[in-house]
N, C-alpha and C positions, 0 to 999 in steps of 0.2 A: 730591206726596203719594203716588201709585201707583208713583214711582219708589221711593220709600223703601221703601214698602210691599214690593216686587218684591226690593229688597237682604237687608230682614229674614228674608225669605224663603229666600233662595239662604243666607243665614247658616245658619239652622234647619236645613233640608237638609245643610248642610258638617258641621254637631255632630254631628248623628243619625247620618252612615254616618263620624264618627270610633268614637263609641259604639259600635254596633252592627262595627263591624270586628274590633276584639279585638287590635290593633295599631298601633303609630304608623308611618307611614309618611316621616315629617319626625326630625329631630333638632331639636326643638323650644326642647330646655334647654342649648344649647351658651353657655358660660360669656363672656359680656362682657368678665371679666377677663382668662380665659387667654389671649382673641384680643390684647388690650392689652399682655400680658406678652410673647406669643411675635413682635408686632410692634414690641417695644421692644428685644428682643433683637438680633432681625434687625438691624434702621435701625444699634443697634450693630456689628454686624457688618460691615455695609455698610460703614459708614465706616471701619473699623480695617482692612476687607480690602483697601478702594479706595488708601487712603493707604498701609499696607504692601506693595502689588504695586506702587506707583509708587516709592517708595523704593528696595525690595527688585529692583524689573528681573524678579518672576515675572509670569508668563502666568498660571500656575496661581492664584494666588491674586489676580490681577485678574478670573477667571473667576469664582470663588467669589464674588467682589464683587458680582458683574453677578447669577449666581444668585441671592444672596440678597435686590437690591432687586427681582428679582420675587417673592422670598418673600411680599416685608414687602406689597405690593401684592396679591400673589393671594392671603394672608390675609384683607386687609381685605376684598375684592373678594368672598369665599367667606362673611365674618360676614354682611356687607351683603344677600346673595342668600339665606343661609338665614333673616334677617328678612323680606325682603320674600316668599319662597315661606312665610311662616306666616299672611299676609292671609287676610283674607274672601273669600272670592268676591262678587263683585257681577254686576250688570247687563251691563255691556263686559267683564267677565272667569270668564267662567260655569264654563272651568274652573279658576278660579284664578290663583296664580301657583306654582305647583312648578316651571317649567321656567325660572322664574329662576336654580336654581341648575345646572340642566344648563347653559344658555349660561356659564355662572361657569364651571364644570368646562371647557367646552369653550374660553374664550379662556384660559385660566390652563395647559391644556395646551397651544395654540397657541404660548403665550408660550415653552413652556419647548423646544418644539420647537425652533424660531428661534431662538434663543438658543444653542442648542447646535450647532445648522449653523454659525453665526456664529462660536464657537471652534472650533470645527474647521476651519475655512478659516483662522483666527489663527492656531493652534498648527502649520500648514501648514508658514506664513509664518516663523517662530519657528525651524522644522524649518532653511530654509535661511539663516537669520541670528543666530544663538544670539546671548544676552547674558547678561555677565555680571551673575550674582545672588547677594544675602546671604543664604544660606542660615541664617545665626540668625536673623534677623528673619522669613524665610519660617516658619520654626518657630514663634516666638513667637506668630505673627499666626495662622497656621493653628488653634495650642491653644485661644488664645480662642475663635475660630470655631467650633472644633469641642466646646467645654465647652457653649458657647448651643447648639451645635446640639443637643447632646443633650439638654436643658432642654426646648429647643421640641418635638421628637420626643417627647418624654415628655406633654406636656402635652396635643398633639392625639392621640396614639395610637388612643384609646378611640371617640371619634366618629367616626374616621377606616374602621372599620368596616362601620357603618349608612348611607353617603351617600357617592356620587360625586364629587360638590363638595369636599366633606373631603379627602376621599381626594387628590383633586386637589393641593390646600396639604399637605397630609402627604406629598405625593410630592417636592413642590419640599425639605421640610426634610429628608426621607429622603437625598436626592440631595445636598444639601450637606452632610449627616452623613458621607458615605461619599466626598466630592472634600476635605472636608477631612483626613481620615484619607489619603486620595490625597497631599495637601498637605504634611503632615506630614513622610510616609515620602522625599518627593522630597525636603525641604530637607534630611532626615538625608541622602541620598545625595552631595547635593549641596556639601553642607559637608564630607563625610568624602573624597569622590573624587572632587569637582568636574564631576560629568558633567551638565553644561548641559540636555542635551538630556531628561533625565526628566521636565522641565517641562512641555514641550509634549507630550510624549506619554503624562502622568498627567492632562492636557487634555483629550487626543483620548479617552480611558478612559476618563474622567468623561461626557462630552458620549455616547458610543453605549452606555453605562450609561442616559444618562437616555434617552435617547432608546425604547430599549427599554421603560421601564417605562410612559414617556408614551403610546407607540403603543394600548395595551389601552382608555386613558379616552379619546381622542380620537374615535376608533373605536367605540366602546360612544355616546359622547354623539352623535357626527353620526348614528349608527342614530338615536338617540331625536328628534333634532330634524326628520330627514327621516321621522320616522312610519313607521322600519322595523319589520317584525309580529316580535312577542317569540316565543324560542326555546321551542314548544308542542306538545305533539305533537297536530296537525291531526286525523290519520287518525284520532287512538283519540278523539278529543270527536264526531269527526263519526259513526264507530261507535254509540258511546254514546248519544248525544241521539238518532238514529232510531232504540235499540232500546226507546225510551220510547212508552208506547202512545199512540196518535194523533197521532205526528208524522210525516210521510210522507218529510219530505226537510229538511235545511238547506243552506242557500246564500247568495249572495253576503255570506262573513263579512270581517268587517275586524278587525284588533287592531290596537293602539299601543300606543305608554308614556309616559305621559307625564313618570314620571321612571323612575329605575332599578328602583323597584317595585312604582310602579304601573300594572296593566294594562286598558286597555281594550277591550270587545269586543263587535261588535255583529254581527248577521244577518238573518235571513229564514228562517221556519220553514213549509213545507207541512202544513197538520195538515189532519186528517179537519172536515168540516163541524160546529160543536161553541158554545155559546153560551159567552160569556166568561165567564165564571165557571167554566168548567172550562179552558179556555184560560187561565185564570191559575193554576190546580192543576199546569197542566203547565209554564210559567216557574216557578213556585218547585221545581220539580225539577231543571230546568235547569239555572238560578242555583245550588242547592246546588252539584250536580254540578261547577259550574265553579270555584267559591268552594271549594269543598272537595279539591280532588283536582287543580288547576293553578293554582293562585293567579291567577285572574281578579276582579279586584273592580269592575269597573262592564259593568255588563251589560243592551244594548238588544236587546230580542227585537221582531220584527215578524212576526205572523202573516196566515195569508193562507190561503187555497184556490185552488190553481193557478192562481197567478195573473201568477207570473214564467215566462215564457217559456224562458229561459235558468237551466236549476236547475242549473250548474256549482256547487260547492263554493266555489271562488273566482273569482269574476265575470271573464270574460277580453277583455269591450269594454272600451271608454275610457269613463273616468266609474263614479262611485258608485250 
């Protein structure tokens, strides 16, 4: 009973600071259908790309194959994590689950990373063994590829904006939009002046294409999951907050993200000797302060009278 109790609770808590924030922090309404349509497309793709690069003798458009059945997975993989990051918070999960879909974003860039090394070391191979390929059927196979592709690009675009995760699977369809049009141009080359070799090296294009765009989410996600402190300007809060009457000093502060935007931040305030109820006059000044002017939204103040030994800015022993 007190457990339930304790859950209802943490729920009430989760509404209140949606309400009171004045913004979603989630992509809450992303569409069941489009994820259905734009992984219907793909699985298409997949197959038509798989079976016409084996036919057809490309590289290139056995790549596109390979890309796209990580599409059709890190799709799913991205719908799946932005339901479960919409849960309640409970008792074992106090803050939730948001960082469901950072892990999403981060293996679905892992995936495409790999993936792309993996042709490149193909098209290496390719480099010194060229084969001959159909360059009509490279064509055929590629347009269809690249008609879904644009379908699916269109579809995710809009959420692909508000959310890492997204962004993530809109990267994978982006990237087969643009090795198909790669695809294309090769089999026209190929059929018109037979040079084998644009194959593998609209391969190697494609793959340090993605790789490039991938590096920013991988890197942005492992900050977040290692609780790297969000890009804030330090000096001028810590400015600010002692130019507030009766706070003497702040120190040892912490910040993290828990996803891409949201921030949290907590401290240790020196204030003059003062009974709480005005100590809490000066946390709601704070709180604006940070809420309004650095997009800080969760915010732990701990007040004190000299009482930390160590009033560095940022605490420079081991340990919290």
């Amino acid at each position: 009973m007190e457990h339930e109790e304790n859950n209802e609770q943490l729920k009430e808590l989760d509404h209140d600071h949606k309400n009171s924030s004045g913004h979603s922090h989630d992509i809450s309404n992303l569409s069941g259908k489009k994820i259905f349509w734009v992984t219907v497309l793909n699985a298409v793709i997949t197959i038509a790309e798989f079976v016409g690069g084996l036919i057809s003798g490309s590289l290139a458009l056995m790549s596109d194959s390979l890309h796209n059945l990580s599409d059709t997975i890190a799709i799913a993989l991205s719908y799946f994590a932005n339901r479960i990051s919409n849960k309640p918070k409970n008792i074992r999960k106090t803050f939730g689950y948001k960082r469901a879909e950072i892990l999403a974003a981060f293996i679905n860039s892992g995936i495409l990373v790999g993936i792309s090394i993996m042709l490149i070391f193909e098209a290496y191979k390719r480099f010194n063994t060229p084969e001959i390929i159909n360059g009509n059927l490279m064509i055929i196979v590629a347009l269809i590829g690249l008609v879904a592709n644009f379908i699916s690009v269109y579809l995710l675009e809009k959420d692909s904006h508000e959310n890492l995760n997204i962004k993530s699977s809109y990267l994978h369809l982006v990237s087969d939009t643009v090795s198909s049009v790669g695809v294309v141009i090769g089999g026209i080359v190929i059929k018109i002046w037979n040079i084998v070799w644009i194959d593998p090296l609209i391969t190697i294009l494609i793959s340090i294409y993605i790789l490039k765009e991938t590096w920013h989410i991988l890197k942005k996600t492992v900050d977040i999951l290692m609780q790297a402190s969000p890009l804030i300007e330090y000096d001028n809060i810590k400015a600010a907050v002692e130019k507030i009457d009766g706070v003497e000093n702040i120190h040892h502060i912490h910040a993290w993200m828990m996803n891409e935007k949201t921030i949290y931040f907590e401290a240790h305030l020196d204030m003059n000797d003062m009974k709480i109820s005005e100590a809490e006059r000066i946390y709601d000044k704070i709180e604006h302060l940070l809420k309004e002017h650095y997009g800080i939204d969760h915010i732990t103040l701990q007040a004190e009278v000299n009482r930390c030994t160590d009033k560095n800015f940022i605490r420079e022993s081991i340990g919290f």
